[in-house]
N, CA, C and O atoms as a GROMACS GRO file, in nm:
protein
  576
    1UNK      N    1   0.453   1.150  12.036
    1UNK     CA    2   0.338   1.238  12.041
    1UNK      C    3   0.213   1.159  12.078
    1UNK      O    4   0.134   1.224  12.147
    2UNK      N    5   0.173   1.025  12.048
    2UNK     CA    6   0.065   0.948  12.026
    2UNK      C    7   0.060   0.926  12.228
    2UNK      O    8  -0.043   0.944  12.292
    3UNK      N    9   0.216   0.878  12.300
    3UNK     CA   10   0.203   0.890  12.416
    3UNK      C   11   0.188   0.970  12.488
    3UNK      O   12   0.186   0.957  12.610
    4UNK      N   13   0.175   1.069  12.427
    4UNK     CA   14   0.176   1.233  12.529
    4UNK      C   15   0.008   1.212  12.532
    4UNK      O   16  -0.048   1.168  12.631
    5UNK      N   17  -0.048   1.243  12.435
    5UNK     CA   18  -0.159   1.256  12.410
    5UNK      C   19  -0.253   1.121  12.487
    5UNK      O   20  -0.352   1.160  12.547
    6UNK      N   21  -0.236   1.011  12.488
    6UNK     CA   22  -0.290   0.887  12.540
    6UNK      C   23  -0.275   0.958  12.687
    6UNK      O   24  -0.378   1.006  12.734
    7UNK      N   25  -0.169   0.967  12.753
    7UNK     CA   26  -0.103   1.034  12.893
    7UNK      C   27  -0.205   1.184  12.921
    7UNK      O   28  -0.230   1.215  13.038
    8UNK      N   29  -0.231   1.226  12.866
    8UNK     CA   30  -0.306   1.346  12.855
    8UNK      C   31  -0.459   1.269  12.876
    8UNK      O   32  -0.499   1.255  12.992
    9UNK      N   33  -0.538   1.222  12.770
    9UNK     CA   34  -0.661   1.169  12.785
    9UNK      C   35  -0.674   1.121  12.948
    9UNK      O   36  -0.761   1.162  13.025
   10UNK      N   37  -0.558   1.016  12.985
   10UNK     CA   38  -0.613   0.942  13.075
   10UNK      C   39  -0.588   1.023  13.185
   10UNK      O   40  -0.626   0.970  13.289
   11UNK      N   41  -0.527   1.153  13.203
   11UNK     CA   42  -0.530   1.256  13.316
   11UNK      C   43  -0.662   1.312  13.317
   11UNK      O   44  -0.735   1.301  13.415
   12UNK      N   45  -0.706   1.390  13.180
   12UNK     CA   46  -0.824   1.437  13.163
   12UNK      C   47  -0.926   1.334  13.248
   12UNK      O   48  -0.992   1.367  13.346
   13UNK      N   49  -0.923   1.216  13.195
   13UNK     CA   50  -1.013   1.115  13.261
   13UNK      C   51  -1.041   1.075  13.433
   13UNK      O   52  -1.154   1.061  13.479
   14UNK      N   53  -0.927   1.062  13.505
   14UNK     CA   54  -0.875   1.103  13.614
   14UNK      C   55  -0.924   1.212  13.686
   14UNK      O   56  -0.929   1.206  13.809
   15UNK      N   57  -0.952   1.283  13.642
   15UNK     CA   58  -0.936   1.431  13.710
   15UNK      C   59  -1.131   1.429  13.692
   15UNK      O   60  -1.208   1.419  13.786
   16UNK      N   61  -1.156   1.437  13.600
   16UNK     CA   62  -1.308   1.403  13.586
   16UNK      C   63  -1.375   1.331  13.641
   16UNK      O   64  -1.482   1.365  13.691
   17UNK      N   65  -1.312   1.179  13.647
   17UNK     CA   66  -1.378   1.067  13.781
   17UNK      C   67  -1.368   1.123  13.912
   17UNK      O   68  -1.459   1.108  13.994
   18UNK      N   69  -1.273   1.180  13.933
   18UNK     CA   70  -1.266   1.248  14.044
   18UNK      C   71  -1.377   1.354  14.091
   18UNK      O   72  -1.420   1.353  14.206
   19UNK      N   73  -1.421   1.445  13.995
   19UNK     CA   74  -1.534   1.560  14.027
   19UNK      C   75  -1.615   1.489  14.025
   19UNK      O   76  -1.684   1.498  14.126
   20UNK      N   77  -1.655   1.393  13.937
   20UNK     CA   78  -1.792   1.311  13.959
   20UNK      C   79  -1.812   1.231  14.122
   20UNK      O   80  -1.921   1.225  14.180
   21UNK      N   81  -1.702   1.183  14.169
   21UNK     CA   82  -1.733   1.091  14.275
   21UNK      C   83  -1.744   1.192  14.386
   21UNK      O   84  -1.783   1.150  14.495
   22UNK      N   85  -1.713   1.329  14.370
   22UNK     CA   86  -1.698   1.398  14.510
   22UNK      C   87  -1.862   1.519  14.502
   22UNK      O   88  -1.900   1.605  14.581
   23UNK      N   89  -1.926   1.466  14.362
   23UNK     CA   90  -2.049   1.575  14.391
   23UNK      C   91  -2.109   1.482  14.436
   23UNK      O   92  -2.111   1.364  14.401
   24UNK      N   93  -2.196   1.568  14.572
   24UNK     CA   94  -2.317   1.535  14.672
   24UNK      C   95  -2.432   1.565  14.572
   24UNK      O   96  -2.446   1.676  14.521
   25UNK      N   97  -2.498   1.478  14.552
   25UNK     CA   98  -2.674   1.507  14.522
   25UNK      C   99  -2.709   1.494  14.600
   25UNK      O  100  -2.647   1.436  14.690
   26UNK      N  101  -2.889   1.564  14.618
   26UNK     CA  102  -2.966   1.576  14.673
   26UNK      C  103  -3.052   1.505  14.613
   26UNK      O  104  -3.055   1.498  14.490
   27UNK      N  105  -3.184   1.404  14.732
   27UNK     CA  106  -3.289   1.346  14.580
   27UNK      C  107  -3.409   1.457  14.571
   27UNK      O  108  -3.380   1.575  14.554
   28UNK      N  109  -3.531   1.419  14.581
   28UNK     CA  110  -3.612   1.496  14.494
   28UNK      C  111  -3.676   1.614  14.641
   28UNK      O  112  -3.718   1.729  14.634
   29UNK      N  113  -3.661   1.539  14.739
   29UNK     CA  114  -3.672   1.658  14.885
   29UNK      C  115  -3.570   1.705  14.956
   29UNK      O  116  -3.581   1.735  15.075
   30UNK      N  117  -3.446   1.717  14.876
   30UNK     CA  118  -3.333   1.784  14.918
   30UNK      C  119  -3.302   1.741  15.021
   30UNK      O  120  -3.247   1.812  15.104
   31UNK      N  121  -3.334   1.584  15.047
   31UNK     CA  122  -3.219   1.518  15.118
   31UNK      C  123  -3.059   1.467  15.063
   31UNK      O  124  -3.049   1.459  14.941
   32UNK      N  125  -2.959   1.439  15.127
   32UNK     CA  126  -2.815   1.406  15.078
   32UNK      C  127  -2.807   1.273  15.175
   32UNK      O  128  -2.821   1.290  15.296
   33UNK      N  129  -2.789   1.161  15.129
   33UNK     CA  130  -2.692   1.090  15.256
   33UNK      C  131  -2.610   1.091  15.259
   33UNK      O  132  -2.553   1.070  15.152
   34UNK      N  133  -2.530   1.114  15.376
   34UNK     CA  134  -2.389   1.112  15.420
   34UNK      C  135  -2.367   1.011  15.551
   34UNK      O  136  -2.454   0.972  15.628
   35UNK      N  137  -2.202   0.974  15.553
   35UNK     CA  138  -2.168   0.908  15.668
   35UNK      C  139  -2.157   1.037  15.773
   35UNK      O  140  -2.118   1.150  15.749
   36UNK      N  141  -2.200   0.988  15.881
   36UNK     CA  142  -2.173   1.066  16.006
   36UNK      C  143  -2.100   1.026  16.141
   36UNK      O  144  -2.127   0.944  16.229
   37UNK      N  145  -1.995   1.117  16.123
   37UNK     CA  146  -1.888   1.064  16.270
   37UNK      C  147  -1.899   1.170  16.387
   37UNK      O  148  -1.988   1.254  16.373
   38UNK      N  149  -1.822   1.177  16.500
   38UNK     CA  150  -1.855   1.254  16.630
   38UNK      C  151  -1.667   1.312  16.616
   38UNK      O  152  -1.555   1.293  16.567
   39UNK      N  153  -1.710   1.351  16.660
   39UNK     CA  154  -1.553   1.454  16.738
   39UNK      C  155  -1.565   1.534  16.881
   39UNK      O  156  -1.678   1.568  16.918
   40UNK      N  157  -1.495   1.552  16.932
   40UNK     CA  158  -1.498   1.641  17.082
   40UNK      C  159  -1.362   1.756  17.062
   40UNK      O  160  -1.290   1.724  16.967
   41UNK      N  161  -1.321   1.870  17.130
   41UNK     CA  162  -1.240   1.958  17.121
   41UNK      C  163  -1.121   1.865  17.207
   41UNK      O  164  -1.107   1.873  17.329
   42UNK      N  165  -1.047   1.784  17.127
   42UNK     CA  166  -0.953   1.741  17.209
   42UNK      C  167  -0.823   1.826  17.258
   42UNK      O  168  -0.738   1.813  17.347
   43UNK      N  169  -0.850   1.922  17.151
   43UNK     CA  170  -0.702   2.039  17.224
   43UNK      C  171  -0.723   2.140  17.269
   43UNK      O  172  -0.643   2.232  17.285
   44UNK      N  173  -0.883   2.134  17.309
   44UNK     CA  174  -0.903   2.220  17.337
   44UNK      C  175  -0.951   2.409  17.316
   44UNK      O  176  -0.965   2.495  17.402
   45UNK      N  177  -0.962   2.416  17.188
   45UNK     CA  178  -0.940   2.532  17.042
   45UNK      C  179  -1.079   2.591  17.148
   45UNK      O  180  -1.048   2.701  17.195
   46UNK      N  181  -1.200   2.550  17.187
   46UNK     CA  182  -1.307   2.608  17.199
   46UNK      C  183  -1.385   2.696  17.129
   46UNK      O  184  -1.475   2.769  17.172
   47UNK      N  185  -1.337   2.683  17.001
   47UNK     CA  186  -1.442   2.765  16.848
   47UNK      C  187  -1.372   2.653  16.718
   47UNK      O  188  -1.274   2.580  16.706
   48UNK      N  189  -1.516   2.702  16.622
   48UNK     CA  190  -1.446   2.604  16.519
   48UNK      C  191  -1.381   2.690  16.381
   48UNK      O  192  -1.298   2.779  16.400
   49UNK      N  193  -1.409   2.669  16.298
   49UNK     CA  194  -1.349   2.714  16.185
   49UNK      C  195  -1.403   2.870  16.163
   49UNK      O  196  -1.334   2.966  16.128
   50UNK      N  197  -1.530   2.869  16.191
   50UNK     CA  198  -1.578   3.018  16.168
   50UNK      C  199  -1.544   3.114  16.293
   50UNK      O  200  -1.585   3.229  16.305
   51UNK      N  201  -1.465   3.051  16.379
   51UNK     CA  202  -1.477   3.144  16.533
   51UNK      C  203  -1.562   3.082  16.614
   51UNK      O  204  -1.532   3.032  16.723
   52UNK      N  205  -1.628   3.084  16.583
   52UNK     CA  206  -1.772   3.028  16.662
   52UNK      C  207  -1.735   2.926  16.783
   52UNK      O  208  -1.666   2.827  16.762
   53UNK      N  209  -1.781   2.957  16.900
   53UNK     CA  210  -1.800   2.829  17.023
   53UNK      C  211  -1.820   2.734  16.988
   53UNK      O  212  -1.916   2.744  16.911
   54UNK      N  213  -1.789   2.634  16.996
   54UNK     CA  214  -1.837   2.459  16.954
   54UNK      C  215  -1.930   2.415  17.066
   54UNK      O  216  -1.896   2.431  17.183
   55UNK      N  217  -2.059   2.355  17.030
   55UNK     CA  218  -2.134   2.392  17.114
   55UNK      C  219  -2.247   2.186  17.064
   55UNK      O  220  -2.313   2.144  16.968
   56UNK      N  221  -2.206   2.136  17.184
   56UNK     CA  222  -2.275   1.992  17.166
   56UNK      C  223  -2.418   2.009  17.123
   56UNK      O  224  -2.477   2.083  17.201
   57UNK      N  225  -2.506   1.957  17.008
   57UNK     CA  226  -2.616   1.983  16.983
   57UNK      C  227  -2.647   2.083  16.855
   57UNK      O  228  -2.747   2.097  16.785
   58UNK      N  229  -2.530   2.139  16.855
   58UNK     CA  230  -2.570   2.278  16.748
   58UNK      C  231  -2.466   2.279  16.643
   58UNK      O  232  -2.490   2.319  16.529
   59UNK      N  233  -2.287   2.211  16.700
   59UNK     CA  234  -2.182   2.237  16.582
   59UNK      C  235  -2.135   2.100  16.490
   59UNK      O  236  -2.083   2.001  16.541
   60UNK      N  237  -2.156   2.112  16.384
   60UNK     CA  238  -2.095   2.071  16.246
   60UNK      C  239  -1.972   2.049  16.189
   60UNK      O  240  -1.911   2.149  16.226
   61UNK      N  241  -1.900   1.987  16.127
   61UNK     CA  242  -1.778   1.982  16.086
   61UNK      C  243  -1.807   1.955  15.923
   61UNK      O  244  -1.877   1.854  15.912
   62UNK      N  245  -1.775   2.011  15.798
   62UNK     CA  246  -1.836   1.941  15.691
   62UNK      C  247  -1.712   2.030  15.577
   62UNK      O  248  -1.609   2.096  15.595
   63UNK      N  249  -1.786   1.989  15.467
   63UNK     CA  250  -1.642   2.079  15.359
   63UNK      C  251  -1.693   2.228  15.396
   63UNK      O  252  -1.791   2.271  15.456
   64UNK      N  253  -1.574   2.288  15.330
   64UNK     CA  254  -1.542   2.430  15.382
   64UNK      C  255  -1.674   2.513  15.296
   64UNK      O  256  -1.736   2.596  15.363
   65UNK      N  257  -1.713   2.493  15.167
   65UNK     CA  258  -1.854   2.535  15.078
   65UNK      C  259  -1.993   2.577  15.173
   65UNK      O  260  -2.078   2.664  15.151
   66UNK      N  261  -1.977   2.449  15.323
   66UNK     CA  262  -2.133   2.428  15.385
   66UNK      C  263  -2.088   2.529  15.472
   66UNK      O  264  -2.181   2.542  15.551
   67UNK      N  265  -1.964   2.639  15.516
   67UNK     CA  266  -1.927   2.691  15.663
   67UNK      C  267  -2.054   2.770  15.676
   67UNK      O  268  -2.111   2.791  15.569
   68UNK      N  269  -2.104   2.812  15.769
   68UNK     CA  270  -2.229   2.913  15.767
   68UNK      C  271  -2.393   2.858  15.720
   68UNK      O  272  -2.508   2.899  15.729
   69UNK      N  273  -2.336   2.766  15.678
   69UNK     CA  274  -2.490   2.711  15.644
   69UNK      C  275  -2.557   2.589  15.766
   69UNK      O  276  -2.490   2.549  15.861
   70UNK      N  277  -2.698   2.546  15.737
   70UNK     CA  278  -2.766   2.458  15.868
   70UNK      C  279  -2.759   2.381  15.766
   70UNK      O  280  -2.725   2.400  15.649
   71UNK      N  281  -2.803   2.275  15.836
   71UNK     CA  282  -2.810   2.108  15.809
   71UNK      C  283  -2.971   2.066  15.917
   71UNK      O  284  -2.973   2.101  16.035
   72UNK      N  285  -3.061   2.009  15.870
   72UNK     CA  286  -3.145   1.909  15.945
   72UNK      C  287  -3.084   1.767  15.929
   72UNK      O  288  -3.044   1.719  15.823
   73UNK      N  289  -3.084   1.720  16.024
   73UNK     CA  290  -3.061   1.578  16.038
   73UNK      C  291  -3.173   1.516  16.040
   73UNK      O  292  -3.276   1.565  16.086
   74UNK      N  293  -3.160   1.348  15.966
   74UNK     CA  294  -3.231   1.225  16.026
   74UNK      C  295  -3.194   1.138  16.025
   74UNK      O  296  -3.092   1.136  15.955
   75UNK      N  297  -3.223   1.021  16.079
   75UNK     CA  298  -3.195   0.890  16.061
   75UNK      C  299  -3.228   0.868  15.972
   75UNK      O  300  -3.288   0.946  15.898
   76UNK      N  301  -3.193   0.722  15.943
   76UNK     CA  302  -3.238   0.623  15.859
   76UNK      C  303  -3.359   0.598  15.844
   76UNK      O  304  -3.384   0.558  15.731
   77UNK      N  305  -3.500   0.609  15.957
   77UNK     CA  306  -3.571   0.633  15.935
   77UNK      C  307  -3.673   0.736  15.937
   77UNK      O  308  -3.793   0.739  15.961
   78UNK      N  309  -3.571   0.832  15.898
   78UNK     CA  310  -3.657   0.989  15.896
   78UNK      C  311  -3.692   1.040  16.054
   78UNK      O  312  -3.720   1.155  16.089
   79UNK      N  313  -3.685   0.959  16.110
   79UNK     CA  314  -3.660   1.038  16.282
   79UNK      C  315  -3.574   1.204  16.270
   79UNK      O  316  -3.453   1.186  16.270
   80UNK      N  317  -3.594   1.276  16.266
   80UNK     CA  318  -3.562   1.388  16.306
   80UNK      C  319  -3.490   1.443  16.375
   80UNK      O  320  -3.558   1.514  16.449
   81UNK      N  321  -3.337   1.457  16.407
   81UNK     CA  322  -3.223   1.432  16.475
   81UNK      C  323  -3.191   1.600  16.518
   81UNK      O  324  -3.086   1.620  16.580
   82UNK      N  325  -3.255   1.687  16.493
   82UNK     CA  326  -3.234   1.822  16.483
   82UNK      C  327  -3.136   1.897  16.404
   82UNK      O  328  -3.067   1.823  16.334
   83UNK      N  329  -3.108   2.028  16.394
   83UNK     CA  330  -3.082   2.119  16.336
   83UNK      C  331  -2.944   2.171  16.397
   83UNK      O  332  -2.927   2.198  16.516
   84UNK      N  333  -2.836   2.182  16.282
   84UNK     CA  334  -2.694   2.186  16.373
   84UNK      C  335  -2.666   2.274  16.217
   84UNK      O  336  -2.726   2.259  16.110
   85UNK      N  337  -2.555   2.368  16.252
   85UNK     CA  338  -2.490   2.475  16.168
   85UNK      C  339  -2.343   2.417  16.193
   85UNK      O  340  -2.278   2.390  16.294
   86UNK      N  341  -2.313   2.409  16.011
   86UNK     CA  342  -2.173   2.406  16.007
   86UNK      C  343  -2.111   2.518  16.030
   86UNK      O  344  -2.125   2.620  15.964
   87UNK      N  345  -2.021   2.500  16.153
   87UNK     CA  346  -1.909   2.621  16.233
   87UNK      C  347  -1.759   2.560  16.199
   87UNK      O  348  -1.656   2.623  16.217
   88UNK      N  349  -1.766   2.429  16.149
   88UNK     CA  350  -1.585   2.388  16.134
   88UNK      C  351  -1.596   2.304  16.032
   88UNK      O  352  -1.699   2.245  15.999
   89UNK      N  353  -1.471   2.295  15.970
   89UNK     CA  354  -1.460   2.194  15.914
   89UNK      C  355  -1.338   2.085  15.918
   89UNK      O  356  -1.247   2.107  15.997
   90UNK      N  357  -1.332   1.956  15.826
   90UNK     CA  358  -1.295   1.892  15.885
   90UNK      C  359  -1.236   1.789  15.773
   90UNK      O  360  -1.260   1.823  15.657
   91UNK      N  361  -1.171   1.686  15.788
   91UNK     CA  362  -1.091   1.603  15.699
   91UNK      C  363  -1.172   1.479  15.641
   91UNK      O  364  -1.221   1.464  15.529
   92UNK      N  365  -1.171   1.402  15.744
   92UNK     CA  366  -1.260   1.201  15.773
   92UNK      C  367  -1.113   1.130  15.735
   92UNK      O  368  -1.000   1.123  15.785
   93UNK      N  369  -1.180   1.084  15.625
   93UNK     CA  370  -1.054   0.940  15.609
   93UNK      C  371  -1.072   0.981  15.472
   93UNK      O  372  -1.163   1.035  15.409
   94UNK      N  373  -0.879   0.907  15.427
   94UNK     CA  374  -0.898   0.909  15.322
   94UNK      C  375  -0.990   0.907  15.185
   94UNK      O  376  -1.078   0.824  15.157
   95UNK      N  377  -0.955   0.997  15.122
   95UNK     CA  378  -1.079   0.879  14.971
   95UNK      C  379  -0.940   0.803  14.870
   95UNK      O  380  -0.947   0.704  14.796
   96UNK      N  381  -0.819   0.892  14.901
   96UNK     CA  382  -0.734   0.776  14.781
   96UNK      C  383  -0.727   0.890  14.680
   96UNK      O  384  -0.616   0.886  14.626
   97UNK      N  385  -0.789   0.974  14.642
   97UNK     CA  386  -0.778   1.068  14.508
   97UNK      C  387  -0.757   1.191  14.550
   97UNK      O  388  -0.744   1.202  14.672
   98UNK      N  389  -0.747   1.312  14.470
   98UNK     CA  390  -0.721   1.425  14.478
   98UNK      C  391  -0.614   1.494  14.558
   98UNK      O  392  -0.512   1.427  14.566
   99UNK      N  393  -0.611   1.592  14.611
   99UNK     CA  394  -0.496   1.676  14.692
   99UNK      C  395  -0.584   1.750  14.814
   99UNK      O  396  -0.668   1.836  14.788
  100UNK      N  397  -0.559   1.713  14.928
  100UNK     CA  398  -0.619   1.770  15.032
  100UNK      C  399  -0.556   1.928  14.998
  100UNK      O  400  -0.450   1.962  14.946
  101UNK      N  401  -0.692   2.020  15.062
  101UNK     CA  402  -0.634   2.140  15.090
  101UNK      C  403  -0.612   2.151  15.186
  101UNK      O  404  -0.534   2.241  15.219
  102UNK      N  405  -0.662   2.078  15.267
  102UNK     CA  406  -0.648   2.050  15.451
  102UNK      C  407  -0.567   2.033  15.488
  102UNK      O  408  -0.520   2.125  15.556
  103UNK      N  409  -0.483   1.901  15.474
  103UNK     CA  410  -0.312   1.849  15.504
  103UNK      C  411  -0.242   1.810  15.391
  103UNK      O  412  -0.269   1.731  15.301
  104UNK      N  413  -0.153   1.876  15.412
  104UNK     CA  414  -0.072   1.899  15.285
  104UNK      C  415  -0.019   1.750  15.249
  104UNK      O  416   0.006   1.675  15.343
  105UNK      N  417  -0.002   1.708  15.121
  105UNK     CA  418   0.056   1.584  15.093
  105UNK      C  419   0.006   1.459  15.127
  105UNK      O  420   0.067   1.352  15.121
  106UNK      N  421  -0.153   1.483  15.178
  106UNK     CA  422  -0.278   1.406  15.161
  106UNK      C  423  -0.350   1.386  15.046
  106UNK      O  424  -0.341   1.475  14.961
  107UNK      N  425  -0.427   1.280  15.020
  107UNK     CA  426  -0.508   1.279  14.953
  107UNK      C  427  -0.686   1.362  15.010
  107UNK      O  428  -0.686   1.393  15.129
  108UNK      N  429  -0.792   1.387  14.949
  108UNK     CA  430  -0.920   1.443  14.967
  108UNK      C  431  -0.951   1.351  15.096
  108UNK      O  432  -0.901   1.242  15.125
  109UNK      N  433  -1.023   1.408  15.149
  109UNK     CA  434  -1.093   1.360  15.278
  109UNK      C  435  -1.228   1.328  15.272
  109UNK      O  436  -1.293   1.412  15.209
  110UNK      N  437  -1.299   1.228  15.320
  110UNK     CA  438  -1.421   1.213  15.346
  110UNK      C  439  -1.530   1.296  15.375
  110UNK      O  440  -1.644   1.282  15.332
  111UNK      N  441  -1.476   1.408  15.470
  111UNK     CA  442  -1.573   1.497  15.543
  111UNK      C  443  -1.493   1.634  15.447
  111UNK      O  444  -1.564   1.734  15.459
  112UNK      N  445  -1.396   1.657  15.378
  112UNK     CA  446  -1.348   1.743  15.292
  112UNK      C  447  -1.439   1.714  15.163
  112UNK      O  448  -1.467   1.819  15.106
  113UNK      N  449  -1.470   1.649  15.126
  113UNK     CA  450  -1.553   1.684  15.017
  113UNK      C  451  -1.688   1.635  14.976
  113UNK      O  452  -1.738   1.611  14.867
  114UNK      N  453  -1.742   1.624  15.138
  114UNK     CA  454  -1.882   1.586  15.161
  114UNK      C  455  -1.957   1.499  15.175
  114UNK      O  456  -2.078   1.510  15.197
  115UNK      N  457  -1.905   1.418  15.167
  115UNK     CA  458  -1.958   1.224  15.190
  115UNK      C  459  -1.945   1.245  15.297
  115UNK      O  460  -1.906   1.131  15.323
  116UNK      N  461  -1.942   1.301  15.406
  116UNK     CA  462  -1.927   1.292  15.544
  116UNK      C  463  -1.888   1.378  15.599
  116UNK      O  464  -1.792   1.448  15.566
  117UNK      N  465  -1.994   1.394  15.749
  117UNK     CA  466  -2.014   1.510  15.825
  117UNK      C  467  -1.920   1.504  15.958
  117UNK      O  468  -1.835   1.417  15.937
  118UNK      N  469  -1.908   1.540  16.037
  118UNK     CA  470  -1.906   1.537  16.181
  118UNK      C  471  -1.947   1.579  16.295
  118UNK      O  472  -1.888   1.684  16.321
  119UNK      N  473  -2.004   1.556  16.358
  119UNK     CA  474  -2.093   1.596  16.456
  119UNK      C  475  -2.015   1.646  16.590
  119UNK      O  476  -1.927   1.578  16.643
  120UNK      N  477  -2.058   1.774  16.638
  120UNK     CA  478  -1.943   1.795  16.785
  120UNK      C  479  -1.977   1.728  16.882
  120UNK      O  480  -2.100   1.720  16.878
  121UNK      N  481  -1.941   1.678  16.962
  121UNK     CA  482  -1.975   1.650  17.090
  121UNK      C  483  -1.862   1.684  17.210
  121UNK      O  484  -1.741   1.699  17.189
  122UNK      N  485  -1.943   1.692  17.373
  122UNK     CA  486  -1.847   1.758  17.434
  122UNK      C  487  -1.741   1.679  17.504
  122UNK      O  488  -1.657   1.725  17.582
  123UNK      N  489  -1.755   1.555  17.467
  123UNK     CA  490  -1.636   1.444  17.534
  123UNK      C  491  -1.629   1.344  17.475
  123UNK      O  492  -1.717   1.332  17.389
  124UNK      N  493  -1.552   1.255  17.485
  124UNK     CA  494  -1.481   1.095  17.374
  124UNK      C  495  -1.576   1.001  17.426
  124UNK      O  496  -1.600   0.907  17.351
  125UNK      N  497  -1.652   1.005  17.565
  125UNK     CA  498  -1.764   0.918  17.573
  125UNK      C  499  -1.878   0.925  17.443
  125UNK      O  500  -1.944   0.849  17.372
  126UNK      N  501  -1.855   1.058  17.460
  126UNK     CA  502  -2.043   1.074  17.347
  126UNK      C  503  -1.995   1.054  17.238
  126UNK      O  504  -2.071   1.028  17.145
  127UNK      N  505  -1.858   1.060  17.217
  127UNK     CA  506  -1.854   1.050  17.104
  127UNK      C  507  -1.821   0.893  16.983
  127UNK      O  508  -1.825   0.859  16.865
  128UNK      N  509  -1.785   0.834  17.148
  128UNK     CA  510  -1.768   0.668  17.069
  128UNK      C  511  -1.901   0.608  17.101
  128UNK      O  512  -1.913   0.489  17.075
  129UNK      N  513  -2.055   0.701  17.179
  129UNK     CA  514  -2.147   0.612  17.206
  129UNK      C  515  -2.229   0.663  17.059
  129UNK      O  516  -2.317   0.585  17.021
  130UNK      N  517  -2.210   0.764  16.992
  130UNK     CA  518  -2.231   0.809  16.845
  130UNK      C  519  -2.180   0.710  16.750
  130UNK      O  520  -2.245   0.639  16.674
  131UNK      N  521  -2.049   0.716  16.766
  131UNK     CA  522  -2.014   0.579  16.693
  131UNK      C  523  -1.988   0.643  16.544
  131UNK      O  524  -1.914   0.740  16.531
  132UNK      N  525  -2.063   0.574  16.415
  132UNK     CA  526  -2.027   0.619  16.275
  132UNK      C  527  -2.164   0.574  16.201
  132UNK      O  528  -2.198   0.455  16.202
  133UNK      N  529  -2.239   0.669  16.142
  133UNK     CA  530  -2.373   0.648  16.110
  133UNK      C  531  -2.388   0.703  16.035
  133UNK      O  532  -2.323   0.806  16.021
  134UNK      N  533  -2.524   0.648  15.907
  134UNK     CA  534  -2.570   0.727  15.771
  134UNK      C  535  -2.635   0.776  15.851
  134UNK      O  536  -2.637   0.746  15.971
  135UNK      N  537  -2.714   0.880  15.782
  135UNK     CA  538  -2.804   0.982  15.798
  135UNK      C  539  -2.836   1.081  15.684
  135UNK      O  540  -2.755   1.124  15.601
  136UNK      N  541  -2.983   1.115  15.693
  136UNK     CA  542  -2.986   1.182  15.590
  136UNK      C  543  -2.948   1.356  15.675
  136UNK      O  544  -2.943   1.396  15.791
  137UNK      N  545  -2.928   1.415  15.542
  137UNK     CA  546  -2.903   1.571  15.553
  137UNK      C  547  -2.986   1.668  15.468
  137UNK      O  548  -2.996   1.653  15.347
  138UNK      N  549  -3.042   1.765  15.534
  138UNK     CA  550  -3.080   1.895  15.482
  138UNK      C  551  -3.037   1.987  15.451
  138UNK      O  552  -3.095   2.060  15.532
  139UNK      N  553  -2.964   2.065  15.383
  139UNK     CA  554  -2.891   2.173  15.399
  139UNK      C  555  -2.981   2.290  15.376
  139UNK      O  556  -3.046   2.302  15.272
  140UNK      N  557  -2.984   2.375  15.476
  140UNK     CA  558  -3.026   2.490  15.488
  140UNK      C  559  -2.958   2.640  15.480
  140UNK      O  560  -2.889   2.670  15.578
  141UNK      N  561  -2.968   2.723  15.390
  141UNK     CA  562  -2.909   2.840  15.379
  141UNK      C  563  -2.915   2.911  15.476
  141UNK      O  564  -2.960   3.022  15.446
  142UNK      N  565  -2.884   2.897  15.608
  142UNK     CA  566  -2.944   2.996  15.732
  142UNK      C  567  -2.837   2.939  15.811
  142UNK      O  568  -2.779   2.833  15.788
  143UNK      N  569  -2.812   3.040  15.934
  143UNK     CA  570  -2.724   3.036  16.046
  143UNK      C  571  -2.851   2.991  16.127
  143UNK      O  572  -2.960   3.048  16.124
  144UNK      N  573  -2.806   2.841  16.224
  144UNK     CA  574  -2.855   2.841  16.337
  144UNK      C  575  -2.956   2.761  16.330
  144UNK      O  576  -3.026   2.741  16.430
   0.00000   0.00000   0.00000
């Protein structure tokens, strides 16, 4: 009984480190930093998760919570990167914990539970000259 219970705590514990490491704060002007990667329609789908056209400049990839919502971007130094609406969403890289709902028999994803965005772009040039970058984020309750 003493091992059930020890086995129990340290799941409880587990499962808790886990919600803690995957909530996004915001600081005191409702910025978030996140990593930011690029993607292009490599198969071609031409809409993302909501239906929507994927559209260089305007589409998002982020957890499934942000679908429908805007984002302001900036750099690192508050440069102003514009205004893009999450239309898809998307995986990243492993984190090692949890259960993807995305691909089955994965662990949580990077860009699945918000540490990281993805940005559309319309070809693998723009998208390796994007590269992989912090940035801060805005999230905005609005389409568009």
């Amino acid at each position: 009984m003493k091992k059930i219970c020890i086995i129990a705590g340290v799941m409880i514990l587990l499962v808790w480190s886990a919600f803690v490491c995957v909530t996004v704060k915001a600081d005191d002007n409702g910025l978030i930093m996140v990593e930011s990667t690029a993607y292009y329609d490599k198969y071609n789908y031409g809409h993302g998760a909501t239906g929507e056209k994927l559209v260089e400049g305007l589409t998002l990839a982020g957890k499934k919570e942000w679908l429908g919502m805007s984002a302001a971007l900036y750099d690192l130094d508050m440069n102003y990167l514009g205004t893009y609406q999450f239309s898809d969403v998307g995986y990243g890289q492993s984190t090692g914990y949890g259960s993807s709902k995305l691909l089955k028999g994965r662990s949580i994803g990077t860009i699945e539970n918000g540490t990281c965005i993805d940005i559309y772009f319309d070809s693998y040039a723009d998208c390796v000259k994007w590269g992989r970058r912090t940035v801060y984020m805005k999230l905005i309750n609005a389409v568009g």
